[in-house]
C-alpha positions as CSV (number, residue, x, y, z in Angstrom):
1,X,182.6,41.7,-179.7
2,X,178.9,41.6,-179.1
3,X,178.9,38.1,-179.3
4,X,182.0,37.5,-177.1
5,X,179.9,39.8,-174.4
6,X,177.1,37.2,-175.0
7,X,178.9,34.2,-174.5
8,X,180.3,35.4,-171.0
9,X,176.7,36.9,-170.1
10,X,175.3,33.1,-170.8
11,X,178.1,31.3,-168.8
12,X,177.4,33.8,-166.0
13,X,174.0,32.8,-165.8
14,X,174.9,28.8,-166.4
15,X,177.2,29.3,-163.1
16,X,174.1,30.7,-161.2
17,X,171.8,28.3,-162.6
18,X,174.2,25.7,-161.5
19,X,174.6,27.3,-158.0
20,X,171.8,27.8,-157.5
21,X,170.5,24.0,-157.9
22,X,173.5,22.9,-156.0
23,X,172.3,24.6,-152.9
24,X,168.6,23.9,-153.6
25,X,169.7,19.9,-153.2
26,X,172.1,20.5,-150.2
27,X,168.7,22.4,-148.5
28,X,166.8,19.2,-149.3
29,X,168.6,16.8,-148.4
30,X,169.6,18.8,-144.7
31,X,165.9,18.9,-144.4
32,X,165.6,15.1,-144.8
33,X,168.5,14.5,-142.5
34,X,167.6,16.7,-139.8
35,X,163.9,15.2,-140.5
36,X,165.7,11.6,-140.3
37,X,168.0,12.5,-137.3
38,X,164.9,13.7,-135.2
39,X,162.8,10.9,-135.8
40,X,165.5,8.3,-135.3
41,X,166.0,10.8,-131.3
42,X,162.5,10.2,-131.0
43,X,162.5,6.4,-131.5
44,X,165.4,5.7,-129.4
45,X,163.3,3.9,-127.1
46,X,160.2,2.7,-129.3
47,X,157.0,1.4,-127.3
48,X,157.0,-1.6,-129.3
49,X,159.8,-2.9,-127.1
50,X,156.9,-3.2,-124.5
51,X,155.2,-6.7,-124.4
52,X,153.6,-8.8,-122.1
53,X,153.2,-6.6,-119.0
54,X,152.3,-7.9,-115.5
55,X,151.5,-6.3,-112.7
56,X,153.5,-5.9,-109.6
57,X,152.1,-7.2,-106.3
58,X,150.5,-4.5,-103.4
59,X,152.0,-5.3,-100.2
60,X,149.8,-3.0,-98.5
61,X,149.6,-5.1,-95.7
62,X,153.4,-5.3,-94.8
63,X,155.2,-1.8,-95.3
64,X,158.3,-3.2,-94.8
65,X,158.4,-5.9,-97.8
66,X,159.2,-4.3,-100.7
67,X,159.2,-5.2,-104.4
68,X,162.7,-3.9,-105.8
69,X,162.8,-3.7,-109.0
70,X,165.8,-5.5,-110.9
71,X,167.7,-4.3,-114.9
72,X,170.0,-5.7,-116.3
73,X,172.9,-3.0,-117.9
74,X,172.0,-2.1,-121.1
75,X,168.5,-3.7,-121.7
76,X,165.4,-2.1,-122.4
77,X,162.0,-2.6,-119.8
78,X,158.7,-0.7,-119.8
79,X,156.3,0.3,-116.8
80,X,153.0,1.2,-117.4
81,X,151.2,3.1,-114.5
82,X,147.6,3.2,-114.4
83,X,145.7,6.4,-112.8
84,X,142.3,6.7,-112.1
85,X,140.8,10.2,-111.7
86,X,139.4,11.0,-108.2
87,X,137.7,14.0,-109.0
88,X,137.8,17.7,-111.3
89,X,140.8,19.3,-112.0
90,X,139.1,22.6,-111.5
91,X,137.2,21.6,-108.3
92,X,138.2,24.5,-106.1
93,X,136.6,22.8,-103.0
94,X,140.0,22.1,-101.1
95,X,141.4,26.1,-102.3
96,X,143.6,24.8,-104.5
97,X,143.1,24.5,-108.6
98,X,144.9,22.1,-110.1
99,X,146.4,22.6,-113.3
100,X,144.5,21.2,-116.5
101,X,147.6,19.8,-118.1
102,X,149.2,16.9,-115.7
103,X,152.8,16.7,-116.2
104,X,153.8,13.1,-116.2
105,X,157.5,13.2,-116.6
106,X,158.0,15.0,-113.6
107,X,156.8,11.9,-111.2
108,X,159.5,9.4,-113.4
109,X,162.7,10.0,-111.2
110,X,166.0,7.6,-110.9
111,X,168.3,7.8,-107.8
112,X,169.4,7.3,-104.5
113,X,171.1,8.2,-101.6
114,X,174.5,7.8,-99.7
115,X,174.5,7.3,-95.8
116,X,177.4,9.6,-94.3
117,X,177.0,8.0,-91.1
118,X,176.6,4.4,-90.3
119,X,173.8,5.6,-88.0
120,X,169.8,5.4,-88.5
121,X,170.3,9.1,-88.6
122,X,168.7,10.6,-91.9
123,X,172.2,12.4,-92.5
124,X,172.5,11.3,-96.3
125,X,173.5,12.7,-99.6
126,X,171.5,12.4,-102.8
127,X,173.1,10.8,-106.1
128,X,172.5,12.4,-109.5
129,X,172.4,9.3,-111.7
130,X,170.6,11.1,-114.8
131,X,173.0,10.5,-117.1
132,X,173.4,6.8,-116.7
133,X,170.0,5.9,-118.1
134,X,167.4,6.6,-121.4
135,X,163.9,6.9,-120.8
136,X,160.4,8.0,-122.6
137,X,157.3,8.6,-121.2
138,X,154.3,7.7,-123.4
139,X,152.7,10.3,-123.3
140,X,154.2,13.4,-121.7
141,X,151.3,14.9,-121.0
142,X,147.4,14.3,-120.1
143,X,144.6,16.9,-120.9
144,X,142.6,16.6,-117.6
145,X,139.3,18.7,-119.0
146,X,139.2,15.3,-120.9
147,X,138.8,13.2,-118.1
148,X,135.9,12.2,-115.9
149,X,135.5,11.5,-112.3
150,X,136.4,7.7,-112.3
151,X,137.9,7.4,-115.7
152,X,141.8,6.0,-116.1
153,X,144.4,6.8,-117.8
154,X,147.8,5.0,-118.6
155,X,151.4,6.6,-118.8
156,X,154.4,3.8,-120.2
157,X,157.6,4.6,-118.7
158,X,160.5,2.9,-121.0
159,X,164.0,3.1,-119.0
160,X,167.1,1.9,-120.9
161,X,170.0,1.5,-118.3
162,X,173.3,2.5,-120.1
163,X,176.6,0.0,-119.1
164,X,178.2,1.8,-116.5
165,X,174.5,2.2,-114.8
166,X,175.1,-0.8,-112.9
167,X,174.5,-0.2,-109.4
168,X,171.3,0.1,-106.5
169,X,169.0,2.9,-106.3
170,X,166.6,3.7,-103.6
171,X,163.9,5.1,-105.6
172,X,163.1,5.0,-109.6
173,X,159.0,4.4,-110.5
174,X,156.5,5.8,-108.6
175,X,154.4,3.0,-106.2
176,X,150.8,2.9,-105.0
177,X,150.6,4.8,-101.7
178,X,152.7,7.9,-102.5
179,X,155.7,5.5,-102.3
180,X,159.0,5.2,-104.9
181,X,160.3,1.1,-106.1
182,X,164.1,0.6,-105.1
183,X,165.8,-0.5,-108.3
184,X,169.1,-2.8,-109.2
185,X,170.9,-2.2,-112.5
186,X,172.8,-5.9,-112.0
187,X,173.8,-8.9,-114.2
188,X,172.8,-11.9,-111.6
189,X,169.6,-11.3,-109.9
190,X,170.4,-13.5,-107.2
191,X,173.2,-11.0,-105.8
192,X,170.3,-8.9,-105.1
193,X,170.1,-7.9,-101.0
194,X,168.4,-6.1,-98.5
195,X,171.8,-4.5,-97.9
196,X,172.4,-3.2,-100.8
197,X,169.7,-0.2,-100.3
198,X,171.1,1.1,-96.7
199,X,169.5,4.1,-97.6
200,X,166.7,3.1,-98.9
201,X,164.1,4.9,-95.4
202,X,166.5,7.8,-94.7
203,X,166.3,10.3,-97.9
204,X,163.6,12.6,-98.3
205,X,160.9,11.3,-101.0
206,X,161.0,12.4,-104.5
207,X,157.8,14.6,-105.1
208,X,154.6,12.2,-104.9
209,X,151.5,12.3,-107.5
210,X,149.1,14.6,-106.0
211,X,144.9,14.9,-106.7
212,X,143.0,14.9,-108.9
213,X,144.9,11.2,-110.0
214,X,145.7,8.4,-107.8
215,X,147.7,5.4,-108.4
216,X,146.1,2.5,-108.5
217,X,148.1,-0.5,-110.7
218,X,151.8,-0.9,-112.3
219,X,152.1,-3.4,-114.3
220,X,155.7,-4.0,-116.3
221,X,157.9,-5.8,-118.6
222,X,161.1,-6.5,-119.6
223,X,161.8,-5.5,-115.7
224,X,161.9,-8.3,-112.6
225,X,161.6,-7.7,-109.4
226,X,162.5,-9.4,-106.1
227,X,160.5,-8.8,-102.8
228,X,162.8,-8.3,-99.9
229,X,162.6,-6.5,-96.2
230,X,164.1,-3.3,-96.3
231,X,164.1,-1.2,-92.9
């Protein structure tokens, strides 16, 4: 009898020892996918797909020629803006203090507008296009405590266009001058017109980058760009 109470005591534990290790590899091997499946989020859009930048002409001197940028659907192009600081973050001289942390996805925005009159009226609607395109922005953030008076930094901005993104859009990177490029999600280029962006000086401007960083270069790849006159 004492051995038959034994025997069941010992499979008992056997069962838990066994259950035990089951679950102890189905906690590992969640960790490693979840550890797998975020990395693999993060690297949808990897910076090594950026090569060979070039930077995109100022036309300071003719506001109404314009540099529109041009995807095709599906590819993959990188941006990189170049800021130069223009003076402290904490410089309290103009009554406002700036935060320390600049935010730089928040000047990244994709979109345009829809003219509900044929008019030059500014009566237009907005379009939400963020879910017809990827993008990272390398890095997110920039410490600004970090940074002195005259010193640049550099923000890449990688935009994947998905397939049904094909279309025009009055404003995507931010430009020199507190100004937004147009951008056309196209196959042929050369299909690529002024009318196409009818819009393009009636919306209101997506927020602008404000002190203490200015503008000054953007330089891209994997992105082309055609100059055209857009009133």
């Amino acid at each position: 009898m004492k051995e038959k109470k034994t025997m069941l005591y010992n499979k008992k534990i056997t069962k838990i020892i066994i259950t035990v290790s089951c679950m102890s590899v189905l906690i590992v091997i969640g960790v490693f996918y979840f550890s797998y499946a975020s990395v693999q989020q993060n690297t949808v859009l990897p910076e090594n797909n950026c090569n060979k930048f070039y930077t995109i002409p100022d036309n300071s001197n003719n506001h109404f020629t314009v540099p529109v940028l041009i995807m095709s659907p599906d590819s993959i192009g990188c941006a990189r803006l170049n800021f130069t600081i223009i003076y402290d973050y904490n410089d309290t001289t103009s009554g406002v203090r700036w935060p320390r942390i600049a935010e730089l996805d928040s000047l990244f925005h994709i979109g345009g507008y829809h003219p509900l009159t044929n008019d030059n009226s500014s009566d237009v609607t907005e379009k939400n296009v963020a879910s017809l395109f990827q993008t990272q922005v390398i890095p997110n953030t920039v410490d600004l405590a970090n940074m002195k008076i005259g010193s640049n930094f550099t923000v890449t901005y990688i935009i994947k266009p998905l397939k049904n993104a094909t279309g025009f859009y009055d404003y995507s990177l931010l430009k020199p001058a507190c100004e937004h490029y147009p951008l056309a999600v196209v196959y042929d280029a050369n299909t690529v017109n002024a009318s196409d962006f009818p819009a393009f000086r009636r919306g209101p401007l997506p927020p602008c980058v404000s002190p203490p960083y200015k503008l000054s270069t953007v330089e891209i790849s994997g992105i082309n760009y055609k100059e055209l006159t857009l009133r």
